[in-house]
C-alpha positions in Angstrom: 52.6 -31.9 15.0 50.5 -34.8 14.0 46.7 -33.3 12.9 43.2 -35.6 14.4 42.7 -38.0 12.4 39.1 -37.4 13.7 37.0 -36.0 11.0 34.8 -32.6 12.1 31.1 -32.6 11.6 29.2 -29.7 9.9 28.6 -28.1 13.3 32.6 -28.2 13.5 34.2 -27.7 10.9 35.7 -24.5 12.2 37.8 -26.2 14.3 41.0 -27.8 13.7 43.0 -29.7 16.3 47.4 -29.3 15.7 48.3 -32.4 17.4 47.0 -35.7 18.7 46.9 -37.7 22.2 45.5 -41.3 22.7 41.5 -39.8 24.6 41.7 -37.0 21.7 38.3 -38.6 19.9 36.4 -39.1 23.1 37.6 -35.5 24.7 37.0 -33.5 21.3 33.6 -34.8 20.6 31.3 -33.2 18.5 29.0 -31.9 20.8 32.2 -30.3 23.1 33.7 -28.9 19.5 30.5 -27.3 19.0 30.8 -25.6 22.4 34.4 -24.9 22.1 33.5 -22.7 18.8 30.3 -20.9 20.2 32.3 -19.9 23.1 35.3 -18.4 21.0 33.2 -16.8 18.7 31.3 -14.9 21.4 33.5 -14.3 23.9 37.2 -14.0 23.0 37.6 -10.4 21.5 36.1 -9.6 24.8 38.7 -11.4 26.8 41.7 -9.7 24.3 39.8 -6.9 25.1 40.7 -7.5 29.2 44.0 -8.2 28.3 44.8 -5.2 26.7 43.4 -3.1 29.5 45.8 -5.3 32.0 48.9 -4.2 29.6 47.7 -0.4 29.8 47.4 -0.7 33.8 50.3 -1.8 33.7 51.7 1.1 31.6 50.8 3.2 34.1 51.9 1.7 37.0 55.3 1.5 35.7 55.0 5.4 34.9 54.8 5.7 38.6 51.1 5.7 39.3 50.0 3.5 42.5 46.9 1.0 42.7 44.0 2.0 44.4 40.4 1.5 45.3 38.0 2.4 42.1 36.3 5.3 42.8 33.8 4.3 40.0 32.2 1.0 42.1 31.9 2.7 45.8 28.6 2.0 45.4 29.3 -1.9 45.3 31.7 -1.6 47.7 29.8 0.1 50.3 26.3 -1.7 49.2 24.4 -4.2 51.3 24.4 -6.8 49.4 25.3 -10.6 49.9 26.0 -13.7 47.5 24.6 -16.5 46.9 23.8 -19.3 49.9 26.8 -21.5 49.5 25.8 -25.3 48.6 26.1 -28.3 51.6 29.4 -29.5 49.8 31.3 -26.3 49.9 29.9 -24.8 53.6 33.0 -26.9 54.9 36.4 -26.8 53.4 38.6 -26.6 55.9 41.6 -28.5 54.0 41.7 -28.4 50.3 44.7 -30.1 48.2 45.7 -29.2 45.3 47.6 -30.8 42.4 48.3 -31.6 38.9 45.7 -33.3 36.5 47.4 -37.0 36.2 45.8 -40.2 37.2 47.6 -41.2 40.2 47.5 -37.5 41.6 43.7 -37.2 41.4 43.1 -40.8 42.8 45.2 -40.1 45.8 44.0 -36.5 46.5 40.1 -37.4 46.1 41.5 -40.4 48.6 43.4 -38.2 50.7 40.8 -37.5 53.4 40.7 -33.7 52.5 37.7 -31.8 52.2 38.8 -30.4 48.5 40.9 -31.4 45.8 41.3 -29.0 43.0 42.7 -30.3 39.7 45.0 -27.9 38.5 45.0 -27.6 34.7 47.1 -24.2 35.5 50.0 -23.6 37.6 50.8 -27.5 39.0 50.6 -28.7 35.5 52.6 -28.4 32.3 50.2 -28.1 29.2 51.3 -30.3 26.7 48.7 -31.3 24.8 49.2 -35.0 26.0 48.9 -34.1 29.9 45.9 -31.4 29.3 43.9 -34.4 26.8 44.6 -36.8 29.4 43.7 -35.1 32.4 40.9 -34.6 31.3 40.2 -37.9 30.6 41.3 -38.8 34.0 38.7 -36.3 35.4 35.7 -37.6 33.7 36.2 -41.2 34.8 36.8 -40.0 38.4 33.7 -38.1 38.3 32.3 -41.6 37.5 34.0 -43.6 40.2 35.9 -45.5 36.9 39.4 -43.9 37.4 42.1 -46.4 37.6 46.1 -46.3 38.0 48.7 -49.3 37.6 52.3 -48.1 38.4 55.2 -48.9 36.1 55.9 -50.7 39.3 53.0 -52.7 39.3 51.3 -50.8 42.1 47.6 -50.5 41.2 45.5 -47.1 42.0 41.4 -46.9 42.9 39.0 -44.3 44.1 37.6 -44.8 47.4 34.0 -46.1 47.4 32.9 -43.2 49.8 34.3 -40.7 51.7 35.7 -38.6 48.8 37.1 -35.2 48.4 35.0 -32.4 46.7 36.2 -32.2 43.4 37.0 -28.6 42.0 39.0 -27.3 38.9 41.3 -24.7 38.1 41.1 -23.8 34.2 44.1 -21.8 32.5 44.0 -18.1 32.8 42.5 -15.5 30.9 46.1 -14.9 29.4 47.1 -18.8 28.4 46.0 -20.1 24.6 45.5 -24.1 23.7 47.7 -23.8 21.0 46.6 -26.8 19.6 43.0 -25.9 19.4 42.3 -23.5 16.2 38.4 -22.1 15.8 38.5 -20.1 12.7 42.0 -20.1 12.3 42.6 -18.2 15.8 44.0 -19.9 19.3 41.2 -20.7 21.9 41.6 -19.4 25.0 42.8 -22.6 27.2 41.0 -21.3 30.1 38.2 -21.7 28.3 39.0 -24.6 26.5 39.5 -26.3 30.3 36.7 -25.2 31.8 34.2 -25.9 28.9 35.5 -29.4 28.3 35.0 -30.0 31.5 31.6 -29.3 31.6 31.0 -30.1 28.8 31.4 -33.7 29.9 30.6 -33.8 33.5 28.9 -30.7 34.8 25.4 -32.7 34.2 26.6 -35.6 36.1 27.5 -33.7 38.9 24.5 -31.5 39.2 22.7 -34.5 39.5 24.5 -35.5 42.4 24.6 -32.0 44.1 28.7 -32.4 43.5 28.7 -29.4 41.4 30.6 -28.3 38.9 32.6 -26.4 41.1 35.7 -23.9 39.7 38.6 -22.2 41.0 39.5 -19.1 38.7 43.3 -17.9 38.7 44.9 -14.6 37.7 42.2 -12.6 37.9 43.2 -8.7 37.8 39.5 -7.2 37.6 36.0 -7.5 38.4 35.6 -7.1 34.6 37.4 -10.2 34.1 35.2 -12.1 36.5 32.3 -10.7 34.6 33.5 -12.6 31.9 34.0 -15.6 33.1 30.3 -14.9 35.1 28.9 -14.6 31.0 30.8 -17.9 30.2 29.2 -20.2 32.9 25.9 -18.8 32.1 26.1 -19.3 28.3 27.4 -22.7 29.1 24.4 -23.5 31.7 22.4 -22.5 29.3 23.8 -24.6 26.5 23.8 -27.5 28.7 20.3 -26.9 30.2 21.0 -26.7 33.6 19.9 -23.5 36.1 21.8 -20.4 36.1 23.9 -20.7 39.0 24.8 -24.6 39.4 28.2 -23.7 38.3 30.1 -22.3 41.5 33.2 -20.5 41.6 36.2 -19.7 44.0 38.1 -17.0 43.0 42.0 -16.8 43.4 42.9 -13.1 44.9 46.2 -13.8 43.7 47.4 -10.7 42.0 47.8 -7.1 43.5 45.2 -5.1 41.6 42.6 -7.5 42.1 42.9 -6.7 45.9 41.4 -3.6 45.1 38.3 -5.0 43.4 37.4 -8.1 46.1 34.0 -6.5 46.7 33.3 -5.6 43.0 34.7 -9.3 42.1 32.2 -11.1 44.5 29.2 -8.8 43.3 30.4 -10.0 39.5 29.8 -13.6 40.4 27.4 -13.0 43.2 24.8 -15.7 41.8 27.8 -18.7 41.9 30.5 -17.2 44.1 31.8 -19.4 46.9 34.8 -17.9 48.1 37.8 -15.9 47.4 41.1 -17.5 48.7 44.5 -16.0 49.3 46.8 -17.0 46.3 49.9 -15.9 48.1 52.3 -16.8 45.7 51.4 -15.4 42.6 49.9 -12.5 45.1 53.9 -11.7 46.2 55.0 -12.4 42.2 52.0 -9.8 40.8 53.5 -7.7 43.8 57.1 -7.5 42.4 55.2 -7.4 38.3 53.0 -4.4 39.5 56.3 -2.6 41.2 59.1 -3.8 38.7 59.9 -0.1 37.8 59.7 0.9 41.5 63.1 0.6 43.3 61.6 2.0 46.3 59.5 -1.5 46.6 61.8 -4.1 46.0 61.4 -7.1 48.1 64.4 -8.7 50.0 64.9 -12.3 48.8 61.8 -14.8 49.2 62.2 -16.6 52.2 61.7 -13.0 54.3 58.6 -12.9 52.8 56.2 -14.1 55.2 52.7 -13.6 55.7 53.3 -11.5 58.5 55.4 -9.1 55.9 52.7 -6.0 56.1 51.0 -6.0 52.7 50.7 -9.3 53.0 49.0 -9.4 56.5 46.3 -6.8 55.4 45.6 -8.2 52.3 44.7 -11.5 54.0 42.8 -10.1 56.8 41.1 -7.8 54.3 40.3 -10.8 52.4 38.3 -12.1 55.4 36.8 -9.0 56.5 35.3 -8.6 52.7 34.4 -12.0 52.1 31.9 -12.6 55.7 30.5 -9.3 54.6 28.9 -11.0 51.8 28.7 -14.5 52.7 31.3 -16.1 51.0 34.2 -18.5 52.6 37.5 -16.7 52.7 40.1 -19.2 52.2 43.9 -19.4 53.5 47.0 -20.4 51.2 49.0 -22.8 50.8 51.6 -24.8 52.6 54.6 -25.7 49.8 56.3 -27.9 52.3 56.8 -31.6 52.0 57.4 -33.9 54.6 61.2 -34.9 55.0 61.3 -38.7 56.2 65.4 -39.1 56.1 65.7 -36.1 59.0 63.9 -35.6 61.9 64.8 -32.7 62.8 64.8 -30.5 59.7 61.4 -32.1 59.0 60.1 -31.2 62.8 61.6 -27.1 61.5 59.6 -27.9 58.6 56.5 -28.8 60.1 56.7 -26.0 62.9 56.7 -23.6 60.0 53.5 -25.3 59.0 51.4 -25.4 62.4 52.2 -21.7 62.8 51.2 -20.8 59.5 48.0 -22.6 59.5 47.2 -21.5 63.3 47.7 -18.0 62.0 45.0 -18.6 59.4 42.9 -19.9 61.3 43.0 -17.3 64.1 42.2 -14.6 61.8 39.3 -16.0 60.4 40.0 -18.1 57.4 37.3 -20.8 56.5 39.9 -23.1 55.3 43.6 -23.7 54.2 45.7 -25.5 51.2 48.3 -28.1 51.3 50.2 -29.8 48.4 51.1 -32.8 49.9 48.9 -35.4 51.5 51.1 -35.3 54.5 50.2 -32.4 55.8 46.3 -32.6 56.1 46.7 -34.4 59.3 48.1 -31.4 60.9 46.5 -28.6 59.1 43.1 -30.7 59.9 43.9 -31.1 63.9 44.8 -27.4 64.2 41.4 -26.2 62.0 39.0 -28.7 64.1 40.7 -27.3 67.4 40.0 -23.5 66.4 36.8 -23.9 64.1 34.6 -26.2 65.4 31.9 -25.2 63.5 31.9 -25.7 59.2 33.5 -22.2 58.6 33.9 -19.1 60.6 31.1 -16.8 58.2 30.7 -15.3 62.2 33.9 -13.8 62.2 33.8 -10.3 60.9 36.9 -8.7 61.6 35.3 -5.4 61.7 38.2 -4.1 63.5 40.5 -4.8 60.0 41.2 -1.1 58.4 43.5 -2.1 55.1 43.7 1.1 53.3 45.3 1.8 50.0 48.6 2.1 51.4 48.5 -0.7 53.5 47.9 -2.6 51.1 51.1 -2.1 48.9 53.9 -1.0 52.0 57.1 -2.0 51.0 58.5 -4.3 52.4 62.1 -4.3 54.6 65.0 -7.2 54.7 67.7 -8.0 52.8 69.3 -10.3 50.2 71.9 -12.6 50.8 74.1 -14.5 48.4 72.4 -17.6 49.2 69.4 -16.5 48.4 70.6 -15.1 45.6 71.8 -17.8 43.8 68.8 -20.1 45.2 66.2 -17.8 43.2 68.4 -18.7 39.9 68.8 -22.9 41.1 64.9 -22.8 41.7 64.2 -20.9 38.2 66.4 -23.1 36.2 65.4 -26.4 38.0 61.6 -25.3 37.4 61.7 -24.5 34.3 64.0 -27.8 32.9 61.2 -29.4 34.5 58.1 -27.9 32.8 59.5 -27.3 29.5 59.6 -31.4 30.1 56.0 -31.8 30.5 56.2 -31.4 34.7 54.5 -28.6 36.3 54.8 -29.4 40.2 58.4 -30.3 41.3 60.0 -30.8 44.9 63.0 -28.8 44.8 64.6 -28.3 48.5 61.6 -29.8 50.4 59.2 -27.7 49.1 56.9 -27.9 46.4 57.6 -25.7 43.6 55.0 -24.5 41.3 54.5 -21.8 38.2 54.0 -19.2 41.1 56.7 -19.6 43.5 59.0 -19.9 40.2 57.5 -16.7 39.0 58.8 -15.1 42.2 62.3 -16.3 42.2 62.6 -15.1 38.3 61.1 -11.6 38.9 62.9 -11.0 41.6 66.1 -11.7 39.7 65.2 -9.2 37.1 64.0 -6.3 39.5 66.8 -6.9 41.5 69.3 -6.1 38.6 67.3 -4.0 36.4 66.3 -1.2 38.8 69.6 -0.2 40.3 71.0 0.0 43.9 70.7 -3.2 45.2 73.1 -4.8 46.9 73.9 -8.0 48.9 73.8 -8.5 53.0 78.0 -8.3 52.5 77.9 -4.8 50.7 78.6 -6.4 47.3 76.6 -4.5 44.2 73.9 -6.5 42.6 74.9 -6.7 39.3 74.8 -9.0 35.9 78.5 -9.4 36.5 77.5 -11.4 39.6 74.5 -12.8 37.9 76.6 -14.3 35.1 79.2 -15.5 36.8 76.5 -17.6 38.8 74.4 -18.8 36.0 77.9 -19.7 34.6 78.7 -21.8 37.7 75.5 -23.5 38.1 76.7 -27.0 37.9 78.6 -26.6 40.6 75.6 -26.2 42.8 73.5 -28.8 41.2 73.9 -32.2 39.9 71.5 -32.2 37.2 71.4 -35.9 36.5 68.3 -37.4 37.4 66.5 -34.3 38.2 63.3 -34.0 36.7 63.8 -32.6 33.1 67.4 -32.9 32.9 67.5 -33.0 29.8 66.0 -29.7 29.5 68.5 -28.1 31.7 70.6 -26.4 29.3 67.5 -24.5 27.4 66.3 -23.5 30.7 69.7 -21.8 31.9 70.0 -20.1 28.4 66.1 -19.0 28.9 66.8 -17.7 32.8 69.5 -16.0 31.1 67.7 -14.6 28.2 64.3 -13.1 30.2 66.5 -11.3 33.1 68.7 -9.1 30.6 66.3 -8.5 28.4 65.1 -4.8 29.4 61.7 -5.7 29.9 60.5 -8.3 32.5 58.2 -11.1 30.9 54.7 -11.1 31.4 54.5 -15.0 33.0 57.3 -17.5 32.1 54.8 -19.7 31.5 53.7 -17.5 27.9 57.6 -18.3 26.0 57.9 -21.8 27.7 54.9 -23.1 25.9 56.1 -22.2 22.8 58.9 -25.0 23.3 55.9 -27.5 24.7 55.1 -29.8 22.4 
């Protein structure tokens, strides 16, 4: 790694940068270092803190305990109580797209003619320290209208003059580090590191417009944790002189215990909470993490697992009931497919999968719904605009919903087939080559893979062989014979060359390989493969 060359003032000369990237002097200024430091000095024992208590939850689930409802904040939940009116830009968000943080991906999604783009400095995007730098680069010209993109083709790029998509952005998680960002000789948290550079650069200019800022948080697994990151928007408000409150958050209910605390989450943030949405994903992949010790709730292989799989049915539809309790949009998930122009007929399959999934959102109550590719929000918009004619659906109550604790976490029936078997190690190895290459969002079989859905396909693999019992739809045992026999055979099944991080492809069977015989499952994939990022 190459140090800055940029030379720290007095105010911060506690932080070092380890590694360089071509916006590195204008991103790292010295008012934003100064921030960067105040925040890690004040705030990150507490988030180790939070992650320590996540590890001893944990602990305890694997000893056989079951989540549940906190008997400690039944107060909150069964309060009357409401958040914060929700600002004009955020009262309608019927289709939000998401995507990674590069030029040409934020200039067609704020182009795209969805309500919402969120720029994804977490799961859609691989941090190297070039693409994190950059993107955020690319995010404060776009807040200025200035963002421009010229193809290696020639093709040139340009925001619209009007008619825009809200901007929103999705910082790292609490359990991510910027490794190349020392304050005191210690990482900085990269979610905080994203979100306060961030601001630090454009959450005036967007006040000023009534554009926000506006934040998605990820992996949250308790109301303490959205505490925290309640304490860090405040400090930084503060900081930046703005009112307590401008900066507005959507929370991702994306992992299983933090179902539990949706009520105690929204109270935590009640002064800037906007919504919560259903990460279904990384809800399934926290599913298999929480249970990994628990034969009894395996899941049968990923394609089986639907959103009208039980605990995945309540969850959402006790999503909605909690958030029009208390005033906040309650937002649908996302739709990985991608359009497929070379066949009709699979893409009509495709696209049936999507009407029905978003006409099932929509139904029940959700205020919105994600897509990943731009050719989707024609169809997702005409089947929202049919069923919600109004901004949102803050009416519907779904008083009827009654998601108790075992609803919440039924297991789940179905079965695994060899096919689906061997797709959950293609997909892991193909994602990973990828990301380890600096690529966080990759089409792999018509659908858009991401950190989450990978996550599911590699914890699956471990669970399946690591808690005994499991066998395939023809009777055959599930076993690391089988497993190595097909991680031995891979390139039979795929022709690397000219796949997105092909080069990569080796280290990323020897890593698959690696994390599902080792006896304990890995936290997040994401933790080891940034070690390798440069």
């Amino acid at each position: 790694m190459v140090a800055s060359t940029a030379r720290p003032n007095s105010l911060t000369a506690a932080l070092t940068v380890q590694g360089t990237a071509p916006a590195l002097d204008e991103i790292l200024d010295g008012d934003t270092r100064e921030l960067l430091i105040q925040l890690h000095r004040r705030f990150n024992t507490r988030r180790m803190e939070l992650l320590g208590l996540r590890h001893s939850r944990q602990a305890r689930f694997d000893a056989g305990e079951l989540p549940d409802f906190l008997p400690e904040t039944r107060a909150i939940r069964e309060g009357d109580w409401r958040v914060a009116p929700l600002p004009k830009r955020l009262q309608d968000r019927r289709i939000e797209i998401t995507g990674p943080v590069d030029a040409k991906m934020i200039i067609n999604a704020l182009n795209s003619g969805a309500n919402v783009f969120m720029a994804d400095f977490e799961d859609s995007s691989s941090p190297t320290f070039a693409n994190v730098i950059q993107g955020q680069a690319n995010l404060k010209a776009a807040v200025r209208g200035e963002l421009r993109f010229t193809s290696p083709e020639g093709k040139h790029y340009a925001l619209k003059s009007d008619g825009l998509a809200t901007l929103m952005v999705r910082p790292r998680g609490w359990h991510l580090t910027e490794k190349h960002v020392l304050i005191d000789g210690e990482r900085l948290s990269g979610g905080l590191f994203d979100l306060a550079v961030f601001a630090s650069h454009n959450a005036r200019e967007l006040a000023a417009g009534d554009r926000g800022p506006y934040f998605y948080l990820p992996k949250m697994q308790s109301h303490l944790e959205a505490q925290l990151w309640d304490e860090v928007m405040s400090y930084i408000e503060t900081r930046l002189v703005l009112p307590i409150g401008t900066m507005k958050a959507t929370v991702l209910i994306e992992t299983l215990p933090a179902v539990f605390e949706m009520d105690e989450i929204l109270h935590a943030l009640k002064s800037r909470i906007a919504g919560l949405n259903c990460g279904r994903w990384d809800y399934v992949f926290s599913y298999i993490k929480t249970f990994r010790k628990h034969a009894d709730r395996c899941l049968p292989e990923r394609s089986q697992v639907t959103m009208l799989t039980p605990f995945l049915k309540h969850y959402s539809e006790l999503l909605i009931k909690t958030c029009h309790r208390r005033g906040a949009l309650a937002m649908g998930g996302m739709a990985a497919q991608i359009p497929i122009s070379h066949d009709p007929e699979a893409n009509e399959a495709a696209m049936a999968k999507v009407r029905a999934d978003k006409l099932r959102e929509v139904t029940a109550g959700h205020d919105g719904t994600w897509v990943a590719h731009p050719g989707l929000i024609g169809l997702a918009r005409t089947i929202f605009d049919e069923h919600m004619p109004d901004a949102n659906q803050l009416h519907v109550a779904r008083d009827e919903v009654v998601a108790d604790r075992n609803t919440l976490i039924t297991p789940a029936t179905g079965t695994i087939s060899e096919k689906g078997f061997l797709n959950n190690i293609d997909v892991c190895v193909r994602y990973i080559a990828a990301w380890l290459d600096g690529l966080g969002c990759v089409p792999i079989h018509f659908l858009m893979e991401d950190a989450a859905t990978a996550e599911i396909s590699r914890a699956q693999l471990w669970q399946w062989l690591h808690v005994g019992g499991q066998k395939l739809d023809d009777g055959r045992s599930l076993d690391f014979a089988l497993f190595d026999a097909a991680i031995a055979s891979i390139d039979e099944r795929i022709d690397r060359q000219g796949l997105p991080g092909a080069a990569r492809f080796d280290e990323a069977v020897r890593l698959l390989k690696q994390w599902t015989h080792a006896p304990d499952l890995i936290e997040f994939l994401t933790l080891p493969c940034y070690e390798r990022l440069a």
